[in-house]
Rosetta silent file (secondary structure, phi, psi, omega in degrees, C-alpha in Angstrom):
SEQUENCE: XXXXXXXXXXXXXXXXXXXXXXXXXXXXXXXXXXXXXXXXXXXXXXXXXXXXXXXXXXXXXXXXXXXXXXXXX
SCORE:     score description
SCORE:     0.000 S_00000001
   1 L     0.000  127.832  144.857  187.960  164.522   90.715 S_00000001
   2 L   -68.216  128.781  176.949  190.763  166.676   92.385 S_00000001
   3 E  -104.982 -174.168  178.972  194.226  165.702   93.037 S_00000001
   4 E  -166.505  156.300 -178.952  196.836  167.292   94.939 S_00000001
   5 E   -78.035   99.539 -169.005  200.468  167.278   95.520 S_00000001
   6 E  -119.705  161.171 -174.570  201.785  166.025   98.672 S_00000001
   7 E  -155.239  138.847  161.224  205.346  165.939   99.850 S_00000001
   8 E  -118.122  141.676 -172.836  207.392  165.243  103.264 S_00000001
   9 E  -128.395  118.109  168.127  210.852  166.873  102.469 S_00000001
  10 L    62.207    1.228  139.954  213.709  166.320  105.781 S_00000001
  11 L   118.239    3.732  149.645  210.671  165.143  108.002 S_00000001
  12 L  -147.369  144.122 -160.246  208.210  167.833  107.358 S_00000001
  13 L   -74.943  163.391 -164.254  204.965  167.753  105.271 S_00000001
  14 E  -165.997  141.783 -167.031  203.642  170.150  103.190 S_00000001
  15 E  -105.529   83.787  156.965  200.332  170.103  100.657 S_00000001
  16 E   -17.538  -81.600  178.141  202.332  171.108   97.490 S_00000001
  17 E  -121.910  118.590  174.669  199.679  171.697   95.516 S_00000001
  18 E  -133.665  171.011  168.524  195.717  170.941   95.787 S_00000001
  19 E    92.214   34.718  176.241  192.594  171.497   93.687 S_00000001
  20 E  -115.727  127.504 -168.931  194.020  170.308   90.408 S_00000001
  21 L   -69.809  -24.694  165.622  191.258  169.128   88.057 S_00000001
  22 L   -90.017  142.631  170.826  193.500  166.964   85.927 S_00000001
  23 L   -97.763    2.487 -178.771  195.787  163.960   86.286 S_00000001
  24 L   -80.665  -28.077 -165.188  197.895  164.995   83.275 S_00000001
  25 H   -88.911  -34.168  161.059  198.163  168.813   84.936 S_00000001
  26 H   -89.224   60.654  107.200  199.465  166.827   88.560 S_00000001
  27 H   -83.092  -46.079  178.874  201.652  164.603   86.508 S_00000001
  28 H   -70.846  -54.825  165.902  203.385  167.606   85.107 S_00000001
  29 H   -85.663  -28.246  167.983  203.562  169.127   88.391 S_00000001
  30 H   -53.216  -59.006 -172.909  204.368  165.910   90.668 S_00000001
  31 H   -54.450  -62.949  160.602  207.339  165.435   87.755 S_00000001
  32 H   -31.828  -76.529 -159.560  208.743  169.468   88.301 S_00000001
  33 H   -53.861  -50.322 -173.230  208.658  169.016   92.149 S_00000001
  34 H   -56.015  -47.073  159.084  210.264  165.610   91.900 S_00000001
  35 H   -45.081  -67.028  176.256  212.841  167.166   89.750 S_00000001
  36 H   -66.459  -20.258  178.695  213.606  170.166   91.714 S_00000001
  37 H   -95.638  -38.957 -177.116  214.242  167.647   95.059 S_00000001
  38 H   -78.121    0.268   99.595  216.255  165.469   93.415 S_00000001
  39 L   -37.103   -8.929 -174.511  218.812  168.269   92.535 S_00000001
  40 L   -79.670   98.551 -134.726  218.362  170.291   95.781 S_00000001
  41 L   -95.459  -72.938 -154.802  221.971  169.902   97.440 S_00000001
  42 L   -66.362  -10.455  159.582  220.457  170.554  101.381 S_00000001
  43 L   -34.068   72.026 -171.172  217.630  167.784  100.403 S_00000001
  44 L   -84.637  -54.788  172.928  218.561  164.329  102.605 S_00000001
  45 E  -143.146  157.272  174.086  215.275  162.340  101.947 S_00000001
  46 E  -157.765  162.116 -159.351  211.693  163.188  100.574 S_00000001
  47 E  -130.734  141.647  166.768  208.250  161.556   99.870 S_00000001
  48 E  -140.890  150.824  131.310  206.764  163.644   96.751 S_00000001
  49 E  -128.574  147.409  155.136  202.933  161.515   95.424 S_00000001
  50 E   -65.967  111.444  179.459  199.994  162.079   93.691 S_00000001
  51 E  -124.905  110.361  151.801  196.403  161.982   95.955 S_00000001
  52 E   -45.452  172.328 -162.720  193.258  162.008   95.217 S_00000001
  53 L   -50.079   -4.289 -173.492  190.036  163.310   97.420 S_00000001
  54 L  -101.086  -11.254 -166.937  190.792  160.054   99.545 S_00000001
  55 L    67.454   29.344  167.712  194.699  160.440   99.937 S_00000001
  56 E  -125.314  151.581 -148.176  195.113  157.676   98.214 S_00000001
  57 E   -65.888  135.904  171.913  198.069  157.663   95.852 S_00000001
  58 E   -79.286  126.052 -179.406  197.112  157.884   92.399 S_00000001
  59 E    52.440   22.804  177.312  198.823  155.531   89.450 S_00000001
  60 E    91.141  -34.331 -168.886  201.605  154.870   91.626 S_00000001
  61 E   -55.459   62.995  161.411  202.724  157.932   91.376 S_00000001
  62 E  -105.059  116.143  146.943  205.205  157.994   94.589 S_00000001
  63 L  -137.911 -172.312 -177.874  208.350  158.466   94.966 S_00000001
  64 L  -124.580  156.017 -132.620  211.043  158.628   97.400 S_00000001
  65 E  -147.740  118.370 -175.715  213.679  160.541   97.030 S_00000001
  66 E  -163.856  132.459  173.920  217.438  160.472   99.190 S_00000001
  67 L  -132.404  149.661 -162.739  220.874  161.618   99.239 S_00000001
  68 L   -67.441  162.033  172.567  223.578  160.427  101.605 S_00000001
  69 L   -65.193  154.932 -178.247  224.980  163.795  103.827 S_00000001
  70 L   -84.822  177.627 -178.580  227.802  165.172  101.931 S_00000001
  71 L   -82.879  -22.989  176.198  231.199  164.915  104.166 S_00000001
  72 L   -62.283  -19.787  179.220  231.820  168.508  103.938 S_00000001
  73 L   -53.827    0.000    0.000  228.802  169.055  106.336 S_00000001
């Protein structure tokens, strides 16, 4: 089976990753991405999940991801 990475970051989607043969090798990268948005300062809300060939989310692995605007902004 292939998974793939999917993400909407600020209201536009984007196929992260696809073709990955493992779920331990998209766990590892789903975790990274998830990582890197939730530190990203211009980052207001994002959807990052795991999908298999059906788009349907694998283990749960969704999350969402949101920070209020800062006031300096």
């Amino acid at each position: 089976m292939n998974f793939a990475i999917i993400e909407c970051v600020n209201g536009s989607f984007t196929v992260r990753a696809e073709g990955i043969k493992t779920i331990e090798a998209a766990k590892t990268q789903y975790h990274g991405r998830c990582q890197t948005l939730w530190n990203a300062p211009d980052v207001l809300s994002a959807h990052v999940a795991i999908v298999n060939e059906q788009l349907d989310v694998v283990e749960g692995y969704k999350e969402y991801i949101h920070h209020e605007p800062s006031a300096e902004a």
